[in-house]
LOLO-867866 format. One record per residue (C-alpha): residue number from 1; residue in three letters; x, y negated, z negated. Coordinates in nm, 4 decimals, padded with zeros to 6 digits. Last residue first. Example, Ala and Ser with C-alpha at 12.3 -4.5 7.8 and 13.67 -1.06 7.14 Angstrom:
BEGIN
LUMBA     n   res         c1         c2         c3
LUMBA     2   SER    01.3670    00.1060   -00.7140
LUMBA     1   ALA    01.2300    00.4500   -00.7800
This chain:
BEGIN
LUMBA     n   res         c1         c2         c3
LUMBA    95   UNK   -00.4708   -02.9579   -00.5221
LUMBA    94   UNK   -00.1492   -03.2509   -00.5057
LUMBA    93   UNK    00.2008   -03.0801   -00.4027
LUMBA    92   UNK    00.4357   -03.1406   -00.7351
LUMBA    91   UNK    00.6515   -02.8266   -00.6265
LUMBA    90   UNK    00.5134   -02.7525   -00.9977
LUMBA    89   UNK    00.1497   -02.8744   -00.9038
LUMBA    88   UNK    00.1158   -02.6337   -00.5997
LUMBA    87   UNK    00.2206   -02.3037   -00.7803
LUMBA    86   UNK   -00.0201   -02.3988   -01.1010
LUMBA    85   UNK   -00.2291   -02.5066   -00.8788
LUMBA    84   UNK   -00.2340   -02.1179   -00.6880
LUMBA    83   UNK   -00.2294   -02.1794   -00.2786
LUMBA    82   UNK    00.0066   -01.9081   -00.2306
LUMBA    81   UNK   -00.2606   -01.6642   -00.4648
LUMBA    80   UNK   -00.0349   -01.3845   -00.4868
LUMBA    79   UNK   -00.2765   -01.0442   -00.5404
LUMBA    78   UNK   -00.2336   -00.7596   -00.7376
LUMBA    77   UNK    00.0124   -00.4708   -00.7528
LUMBA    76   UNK   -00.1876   -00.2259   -00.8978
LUMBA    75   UNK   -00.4661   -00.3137   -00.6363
LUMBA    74   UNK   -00.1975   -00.2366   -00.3660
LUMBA    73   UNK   -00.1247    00.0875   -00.5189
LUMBA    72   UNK   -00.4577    00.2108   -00.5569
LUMBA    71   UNK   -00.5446    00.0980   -00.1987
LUMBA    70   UNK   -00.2131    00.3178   -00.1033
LUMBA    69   UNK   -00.3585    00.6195   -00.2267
LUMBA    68   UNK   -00.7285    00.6448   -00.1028
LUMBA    67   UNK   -00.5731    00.5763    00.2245
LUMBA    66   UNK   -00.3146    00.8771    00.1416
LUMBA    65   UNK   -00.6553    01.0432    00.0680
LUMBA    64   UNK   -00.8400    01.0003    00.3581
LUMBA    63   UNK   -00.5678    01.0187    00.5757
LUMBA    62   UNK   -00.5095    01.3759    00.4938
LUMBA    61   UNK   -00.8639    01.4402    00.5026
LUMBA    60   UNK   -00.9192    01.3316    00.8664
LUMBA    59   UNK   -01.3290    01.3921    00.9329
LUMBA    58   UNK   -01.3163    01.0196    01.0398
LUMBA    57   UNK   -01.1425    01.0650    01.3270
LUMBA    56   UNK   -01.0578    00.7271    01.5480
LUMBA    55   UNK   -01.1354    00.4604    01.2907
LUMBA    54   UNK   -00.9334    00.7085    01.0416
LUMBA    53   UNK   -00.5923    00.6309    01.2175
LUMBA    52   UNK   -00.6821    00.2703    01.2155
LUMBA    51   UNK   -00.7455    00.3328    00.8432
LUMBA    50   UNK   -00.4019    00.5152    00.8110
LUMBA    49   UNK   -00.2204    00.2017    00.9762
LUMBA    48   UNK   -00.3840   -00.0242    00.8409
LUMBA    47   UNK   -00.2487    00.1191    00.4996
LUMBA    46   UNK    00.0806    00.1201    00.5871
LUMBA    45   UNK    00.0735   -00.1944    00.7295
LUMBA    44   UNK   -00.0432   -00.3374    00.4028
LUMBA    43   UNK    00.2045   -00.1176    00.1854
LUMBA    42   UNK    00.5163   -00.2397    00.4097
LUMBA    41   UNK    00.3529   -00.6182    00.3509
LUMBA    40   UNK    00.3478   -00.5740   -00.0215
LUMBA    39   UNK    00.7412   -00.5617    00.0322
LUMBA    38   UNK    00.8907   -00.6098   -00.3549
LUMBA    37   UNK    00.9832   -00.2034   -00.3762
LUMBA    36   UNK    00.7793   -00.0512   -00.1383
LUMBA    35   UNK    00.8946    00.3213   -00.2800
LUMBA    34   UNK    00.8448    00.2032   -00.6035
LUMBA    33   UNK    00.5352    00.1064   -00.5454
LUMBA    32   UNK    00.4635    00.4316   -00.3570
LUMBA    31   UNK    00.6037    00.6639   -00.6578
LUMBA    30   UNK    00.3923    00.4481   -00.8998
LUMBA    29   UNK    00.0502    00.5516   -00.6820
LUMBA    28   UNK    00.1661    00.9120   -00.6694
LUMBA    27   UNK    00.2081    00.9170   -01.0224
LUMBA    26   UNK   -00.1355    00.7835   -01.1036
LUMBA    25   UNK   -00.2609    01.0749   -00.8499
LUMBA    24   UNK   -00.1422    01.3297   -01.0982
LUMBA    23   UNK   -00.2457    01.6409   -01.0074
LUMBA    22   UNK   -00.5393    01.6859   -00.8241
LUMBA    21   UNK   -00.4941    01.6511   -00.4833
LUMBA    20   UNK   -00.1309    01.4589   -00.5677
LUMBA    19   UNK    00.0872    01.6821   -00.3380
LUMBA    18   UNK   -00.0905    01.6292   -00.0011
LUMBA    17   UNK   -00.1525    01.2725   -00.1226
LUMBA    16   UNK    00.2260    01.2395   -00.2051
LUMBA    15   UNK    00.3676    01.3334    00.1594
LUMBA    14   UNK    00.1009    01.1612    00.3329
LUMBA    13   UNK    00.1576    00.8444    00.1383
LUMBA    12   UNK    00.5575    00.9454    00.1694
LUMBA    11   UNK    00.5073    00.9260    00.5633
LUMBA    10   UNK    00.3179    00.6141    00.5411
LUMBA     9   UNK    00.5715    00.4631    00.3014
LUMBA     8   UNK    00.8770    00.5248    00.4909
LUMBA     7   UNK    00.7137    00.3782    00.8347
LUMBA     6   UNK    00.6093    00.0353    00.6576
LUMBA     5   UNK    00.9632    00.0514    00.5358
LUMBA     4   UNK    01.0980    00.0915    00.8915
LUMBA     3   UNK    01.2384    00.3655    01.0716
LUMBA     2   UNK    01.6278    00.2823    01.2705
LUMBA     1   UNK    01.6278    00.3381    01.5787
């Protein structure tokens, strides 16, 4: 079976927090964006994933940081409003 992008990015979250204590965490961050490409989604189940994981032990360091990680990288990215009016009025959809 083939892994998933959700799965690729929480290995490489682990993968780049481990490597990013202290050295260039704004790297990390790009690395994972570029890792999700255009899937937010991979990055959000990524995420859940590692604070689901932290629910259960929250002494987990590792997690902690790729956690730390992958919020960076979905604030970087931003938002999509899907009920934006300037989205709504040009598919000419009233507010």
């Amino acid at each position: 079976m083939a892994a998933s992008n959700a799965d690729v990015i929480y290995t490489k979250a682990a993968m780049l927090a481990h490597d990013a204590e202290g050295a260039n965490p704004d790297g990390a961050v790009d690395a994972l964006i570029s890792a999700a490409g255009d899937d937010r989604a991979a990055l959000e189940e990524a995420r859940n994933r590692y604070a689901l994981r932290l629910h259960g032990r929250s002494d987990d360091w590792e997690a902690t940081a790729a956690l730390t990680l992958l919020n960076r990288a979905l604030a970087v990215l931003g938002t999509q409003d899907p009920f934006d009016w300037k989205e709504r009025w040009s598919r000419r959809r009233k507010p």
